[in-house]
C-alpha positions as CSV (number, residue, x, y, z in Angstrom):
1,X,0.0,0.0,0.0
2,X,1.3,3.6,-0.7
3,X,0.7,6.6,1.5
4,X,-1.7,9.2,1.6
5,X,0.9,12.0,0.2
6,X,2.2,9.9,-2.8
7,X,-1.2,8.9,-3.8
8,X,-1.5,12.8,-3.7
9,X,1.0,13.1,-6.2
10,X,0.2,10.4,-8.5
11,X,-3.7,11.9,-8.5
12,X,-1.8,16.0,-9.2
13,X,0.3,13.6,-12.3
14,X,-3.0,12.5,-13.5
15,X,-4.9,15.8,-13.8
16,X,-1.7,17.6,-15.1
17,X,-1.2,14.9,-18.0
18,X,-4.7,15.7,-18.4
19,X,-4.2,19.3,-18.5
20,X,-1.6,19.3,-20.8
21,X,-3.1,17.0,-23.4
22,X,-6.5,18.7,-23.3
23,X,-4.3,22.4,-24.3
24,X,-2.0,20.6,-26.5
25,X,0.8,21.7,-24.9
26,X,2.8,19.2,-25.3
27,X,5.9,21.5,-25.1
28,X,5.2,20.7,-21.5
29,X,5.1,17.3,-21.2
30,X,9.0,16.8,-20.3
31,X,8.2,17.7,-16.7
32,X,5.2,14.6,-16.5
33,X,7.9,12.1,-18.2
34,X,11.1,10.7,-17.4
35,X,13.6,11.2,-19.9
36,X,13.7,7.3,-20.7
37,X,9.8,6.8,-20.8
38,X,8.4,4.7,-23.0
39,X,4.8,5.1,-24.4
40,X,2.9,2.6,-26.6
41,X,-0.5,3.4,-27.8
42,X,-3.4,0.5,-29.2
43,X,-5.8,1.8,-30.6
44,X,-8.8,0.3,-31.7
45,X,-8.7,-0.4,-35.0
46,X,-5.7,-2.6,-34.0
47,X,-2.6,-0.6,-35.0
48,X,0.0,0.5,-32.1
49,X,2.3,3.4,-31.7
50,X,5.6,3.4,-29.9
51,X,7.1,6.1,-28.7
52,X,10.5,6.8,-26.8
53,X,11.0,10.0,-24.6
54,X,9.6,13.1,-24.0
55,X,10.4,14.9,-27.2
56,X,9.5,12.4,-29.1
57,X,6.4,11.9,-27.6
58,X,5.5,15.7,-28.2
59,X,6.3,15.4,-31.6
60,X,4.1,12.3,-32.1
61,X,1.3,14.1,-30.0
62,X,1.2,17.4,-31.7
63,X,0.6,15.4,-35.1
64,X,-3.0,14.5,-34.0
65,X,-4.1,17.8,-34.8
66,X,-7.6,18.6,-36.7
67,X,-10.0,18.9,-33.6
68,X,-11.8,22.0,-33.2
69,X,-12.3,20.7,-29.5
70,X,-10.2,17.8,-27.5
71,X,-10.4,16.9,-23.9
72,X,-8.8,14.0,-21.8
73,X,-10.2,12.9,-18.8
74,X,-8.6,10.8,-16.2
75,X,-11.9,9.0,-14.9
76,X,-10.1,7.2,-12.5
77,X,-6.7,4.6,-11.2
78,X,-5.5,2.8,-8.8
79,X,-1.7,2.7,-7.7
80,X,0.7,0.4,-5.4
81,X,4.3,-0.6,-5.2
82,X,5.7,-3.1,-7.5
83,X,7.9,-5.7,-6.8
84,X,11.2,-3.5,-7.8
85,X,10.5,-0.6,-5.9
86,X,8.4,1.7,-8.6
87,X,5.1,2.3,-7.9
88,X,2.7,0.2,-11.3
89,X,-1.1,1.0,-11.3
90,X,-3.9,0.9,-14.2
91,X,-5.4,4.7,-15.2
92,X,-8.8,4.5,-16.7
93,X,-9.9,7.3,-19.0
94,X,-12.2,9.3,-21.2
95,X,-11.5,11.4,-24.4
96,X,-13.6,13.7,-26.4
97,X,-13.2,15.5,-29.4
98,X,-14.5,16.8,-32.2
99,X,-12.9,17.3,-35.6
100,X,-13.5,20.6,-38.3
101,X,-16.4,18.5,-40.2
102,X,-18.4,18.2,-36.7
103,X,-18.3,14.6,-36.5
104,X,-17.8,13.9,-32.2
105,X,-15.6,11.1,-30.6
106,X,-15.7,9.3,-27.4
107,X,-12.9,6.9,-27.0
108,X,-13.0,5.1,-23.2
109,X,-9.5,3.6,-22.6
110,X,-7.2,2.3,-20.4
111,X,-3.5,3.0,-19.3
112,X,-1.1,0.6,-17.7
113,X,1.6,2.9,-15.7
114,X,4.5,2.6,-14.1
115,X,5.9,5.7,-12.6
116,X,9.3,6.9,-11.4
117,X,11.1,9.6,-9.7
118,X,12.9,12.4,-11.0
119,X,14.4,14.9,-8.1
120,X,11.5,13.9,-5.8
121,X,8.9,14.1,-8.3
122,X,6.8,11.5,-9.3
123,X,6.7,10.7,-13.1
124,X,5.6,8.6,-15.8
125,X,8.5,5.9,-17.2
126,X,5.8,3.8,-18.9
127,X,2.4,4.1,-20.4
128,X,0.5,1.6,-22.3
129,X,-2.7,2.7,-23.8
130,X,-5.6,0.7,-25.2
131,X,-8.4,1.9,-26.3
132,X,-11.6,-0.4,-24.5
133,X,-14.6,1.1,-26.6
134,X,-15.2,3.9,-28.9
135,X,-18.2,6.0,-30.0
136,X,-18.2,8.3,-32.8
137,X,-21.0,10.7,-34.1
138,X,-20.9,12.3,-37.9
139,X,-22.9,15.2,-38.0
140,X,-25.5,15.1,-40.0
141,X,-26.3,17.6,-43.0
């Protein structure tokens, strides 16, 4: 079991990944990532994505442009302490969006973590994302 205080900062991690993938501002993200993380992303048609880093990851992220509105959601996780010390738990989340032709997207998915520290600071060294179930909407003429 973790503590009250690093369950704080996991949950302040969570909202501020969050944050910074609902602005886009993904010129940000180095201080949510360790400089070795490693991020793979299933979605649901099947295909993955593999990412290595923070700056790559930025670069990756900022390519999914085209939305006139995006927002992540971190519905909810749990955390505890794995077997070598870092701290593993299972993030489940919510995405919306919609793109310039007005059709809408709900993607519910879920994140395996495992987090390190950096100075003190809690941070993400590995996410794994798949997507569970998505919902989209085309606007109708």
């Amino acid at each position: 079991m973790i503590d009250a205080e690093t369950y704080a900062a996991i949950q302040q991690l969570q909202r501020a990944y969050g944050d910074v993938a609902s602005r886009a501002a993904w010129d940000e993200v180095g201080s949510l990532l360790t400089d070795d993380a490693h991020l793979e992303f299933v979605t649901s048609s099947g295909a993955v994505f593999e990412v290595d880093g923070p700056e790559a990851f930025a670069e990756f992220a900022a390519k999914m442009a085209g939305f006139s509105f995006f927002e992540y959601i971190p519905l909810s996780f749990v955390v505890s302490r794995g077997a070598d010390g870092l701290l593993v738990g299972r993030t489940y989340s919510l995405e919306v969006a919609e793109n310039e032709a007005g059709d809408w997207t709900e993607s519910y998915g879920l994140y395996e973590d495992t987090y390190g520290q950096v100075r003190g600071e809690w941070r993400f060294t590995r996410r794994l994302h798949r997507t569970i179930k998505q919902r989209i909407t085309t606007r109708r003429a």
